[in-house]
C-alpha positions in Angstrom: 17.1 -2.6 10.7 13.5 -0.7 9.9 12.1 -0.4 7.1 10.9 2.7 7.8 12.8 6.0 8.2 11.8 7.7 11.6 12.8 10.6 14.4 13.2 10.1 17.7 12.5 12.3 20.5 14.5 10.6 23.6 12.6 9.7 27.1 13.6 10.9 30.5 13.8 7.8 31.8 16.5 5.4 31.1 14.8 2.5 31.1 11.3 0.9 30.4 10.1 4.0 29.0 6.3 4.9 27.5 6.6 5.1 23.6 4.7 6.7 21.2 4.7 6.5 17.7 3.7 8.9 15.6 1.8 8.0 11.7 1.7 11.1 9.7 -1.4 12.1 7.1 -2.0 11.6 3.5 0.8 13.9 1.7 3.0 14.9 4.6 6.1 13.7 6.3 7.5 12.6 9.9 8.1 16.2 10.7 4.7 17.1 10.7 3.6 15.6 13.7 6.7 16.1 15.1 6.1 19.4 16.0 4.1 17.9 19.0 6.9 16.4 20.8 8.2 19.3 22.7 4.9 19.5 24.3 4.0 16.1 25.2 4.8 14.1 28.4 8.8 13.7 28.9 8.5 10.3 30.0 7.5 10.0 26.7 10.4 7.9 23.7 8.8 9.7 20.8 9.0 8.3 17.5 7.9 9.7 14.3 7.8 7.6 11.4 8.0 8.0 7.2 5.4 6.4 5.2 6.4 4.6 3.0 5.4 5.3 -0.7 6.9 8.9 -1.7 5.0 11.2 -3.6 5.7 13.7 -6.1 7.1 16.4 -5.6 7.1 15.7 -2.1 5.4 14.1 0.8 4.6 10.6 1.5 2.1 8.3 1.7 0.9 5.1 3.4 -1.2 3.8 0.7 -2.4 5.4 -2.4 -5.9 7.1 -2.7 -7.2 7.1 -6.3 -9.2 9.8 -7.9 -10.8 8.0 -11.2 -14.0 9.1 -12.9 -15.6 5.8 -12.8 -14.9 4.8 -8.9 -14.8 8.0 -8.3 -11.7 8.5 -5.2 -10.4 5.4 -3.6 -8.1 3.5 -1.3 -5.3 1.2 -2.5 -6.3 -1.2 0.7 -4.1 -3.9 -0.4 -1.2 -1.1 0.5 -2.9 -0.3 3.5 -2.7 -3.7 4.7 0.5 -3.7 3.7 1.5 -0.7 5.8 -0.2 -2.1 8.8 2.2 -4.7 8.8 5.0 -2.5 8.5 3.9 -0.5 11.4 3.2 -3.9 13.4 6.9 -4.8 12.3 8.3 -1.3 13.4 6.6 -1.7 16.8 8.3 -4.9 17.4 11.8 -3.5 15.8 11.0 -0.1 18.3 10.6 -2.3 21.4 13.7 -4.6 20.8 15.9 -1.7 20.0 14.9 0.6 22.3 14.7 0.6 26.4 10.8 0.8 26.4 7.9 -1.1 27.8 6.4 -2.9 25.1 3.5 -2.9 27.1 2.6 0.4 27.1 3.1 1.5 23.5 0.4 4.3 22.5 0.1 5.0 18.6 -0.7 8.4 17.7 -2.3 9.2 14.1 -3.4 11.8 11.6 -5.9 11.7 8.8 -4.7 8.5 6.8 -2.6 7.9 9.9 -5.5 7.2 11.8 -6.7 4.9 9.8 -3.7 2.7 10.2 -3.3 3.1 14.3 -6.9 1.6 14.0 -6.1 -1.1 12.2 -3.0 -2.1 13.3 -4.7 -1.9 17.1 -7.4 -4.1 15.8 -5.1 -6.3 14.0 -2.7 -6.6 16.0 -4.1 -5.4 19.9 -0.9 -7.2 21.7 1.2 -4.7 20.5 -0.5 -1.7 21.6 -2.1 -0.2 24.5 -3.5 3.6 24.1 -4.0 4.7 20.6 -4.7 8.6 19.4 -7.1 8.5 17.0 -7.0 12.6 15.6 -9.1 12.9 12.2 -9.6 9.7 10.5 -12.0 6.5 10.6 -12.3 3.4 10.5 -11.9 1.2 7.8 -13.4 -2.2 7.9 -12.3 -3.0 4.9 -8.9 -3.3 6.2 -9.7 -5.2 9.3 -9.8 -8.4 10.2 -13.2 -10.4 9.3 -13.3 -10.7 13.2 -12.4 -9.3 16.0 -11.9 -10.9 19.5 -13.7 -8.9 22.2 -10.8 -10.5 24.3 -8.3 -9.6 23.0 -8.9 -5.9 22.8 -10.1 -5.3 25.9 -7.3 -3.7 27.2 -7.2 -1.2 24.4 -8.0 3.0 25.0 -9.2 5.2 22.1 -9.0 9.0 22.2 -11.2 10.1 18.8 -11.6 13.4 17.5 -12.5 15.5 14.6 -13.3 18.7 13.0 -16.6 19.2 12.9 -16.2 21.2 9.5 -13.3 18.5 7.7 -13.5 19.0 4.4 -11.5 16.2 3.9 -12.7 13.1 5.8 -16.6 14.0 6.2 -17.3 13.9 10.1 -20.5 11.5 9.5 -17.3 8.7 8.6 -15.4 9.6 11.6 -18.7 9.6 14.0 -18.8 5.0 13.1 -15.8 5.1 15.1 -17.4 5.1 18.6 -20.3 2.9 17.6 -17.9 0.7 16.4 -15.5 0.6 19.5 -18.8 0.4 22.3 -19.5 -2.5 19.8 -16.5 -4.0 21.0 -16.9 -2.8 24.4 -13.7 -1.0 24.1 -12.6 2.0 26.2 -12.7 5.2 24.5 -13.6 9.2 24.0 -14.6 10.7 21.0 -15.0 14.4 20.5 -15.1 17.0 17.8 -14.2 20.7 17.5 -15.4 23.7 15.3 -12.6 23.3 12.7 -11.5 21.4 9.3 -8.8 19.3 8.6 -6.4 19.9 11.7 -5.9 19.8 15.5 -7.5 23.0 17.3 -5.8 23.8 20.4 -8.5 22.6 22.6 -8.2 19.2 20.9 -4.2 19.1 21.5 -5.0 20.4 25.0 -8.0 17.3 25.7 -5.6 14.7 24.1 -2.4 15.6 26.3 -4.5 15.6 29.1 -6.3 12.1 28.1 -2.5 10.7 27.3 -1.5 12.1 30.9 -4.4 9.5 32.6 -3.7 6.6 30.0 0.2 6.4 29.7 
């Protein structure tokens, strides 16, 4: 059984199908992202997941952020570590429950579910082919010390942000691509005039980039 709580949006085809798993922002819940599923590829098993840690009064979150007047805000990344795992564990629990192809599993992320898809594709790049990388960063700190260009090589990144995010300054999600040519690892990163969100154009580019990749 998972230990997480999830959706499931099922694929057209019956067997060997391309899955997708969604990991929802800061705050929110696995309906959120949901919302895409109608308009994504039917080949597609979509699967939303529930972070972990509820919040009060409602919402949920991967790991907790801090606000404290000393540190100022912060990440709990002990619980984000821990939450990789989980999600590294659900892919696993996804691919022997499920008729899919375990080796074409894309991760799509928000905001603090970004952050994870990263990580877990960099901690764990055996599980994952295409990941959806839509308003977060990278953390290093929740990485491992390092990375096998080997081993990732097979990986593909589609990064974007608002150029105006409020929330995650745009200067933190513009590491990303350094980071990944680093690596030498396939990827796109783009931004769009907007905040916190996904503009149109940017659900439009990332269909269309999940269309080549899946």
């Amino acid at each position: 059984m998972s230990k997480l709580h999830y959706i499931t949006r099922p694929s057209t085809l019956k067997e060997n199908a391309l899955l997708l798993i969604m990991c929802h922002g800061y705050g929110s819940d696995e309906n959120d992202l949901f919302s895409f599923a109608s308009e994504l590829p039917e080949e597609l098993m979509i699967i939303s997941l529930r972070a972990p840690y509820a919040m009060q009064p409602y919402g949920n979150a991967w790991y907790a952020i801090n606000f404290d007047a000393d540190k100022g805000k912060w990440s709990d990344n002990e619980q984000a570590k821990q939450s990789v795992n989980l999600i590294a564990e659900f892919i696993d629990y996804a691919c022997g429950t499920y008729n899919v192809d375990s080796k074409n599993v894309t991760l799509l992320g928000f905001s603090q579910g970004t952050i994870l898809s990263y990580a877990v594709a960099l901690t764990y790049p055996e599980k994952v082919k295409n990941i959806v990388a839509l308003s977060g960063y990278i953390n290093e700190d929740i990485l491992p010390d390092t990375i096998d260009e080997s081993t990732v090589s097979h990986l593909n990144f589609f990064c974007s942000h608002g150029s105006v995010d409020q929330v995650i300054p745009v200067d933190w999600a513009q590491k990303a691509p350094v980071f990944l040519k680093g690596l030498n690892i396939n990827h796109v990163y783009s931004e769009y005039p907007v905040g916190h969100g996904v503009a149109p154009q940017n659900f439009f580019d990332l269909k269309a980039w999940l269309v080549k990749y899946i």
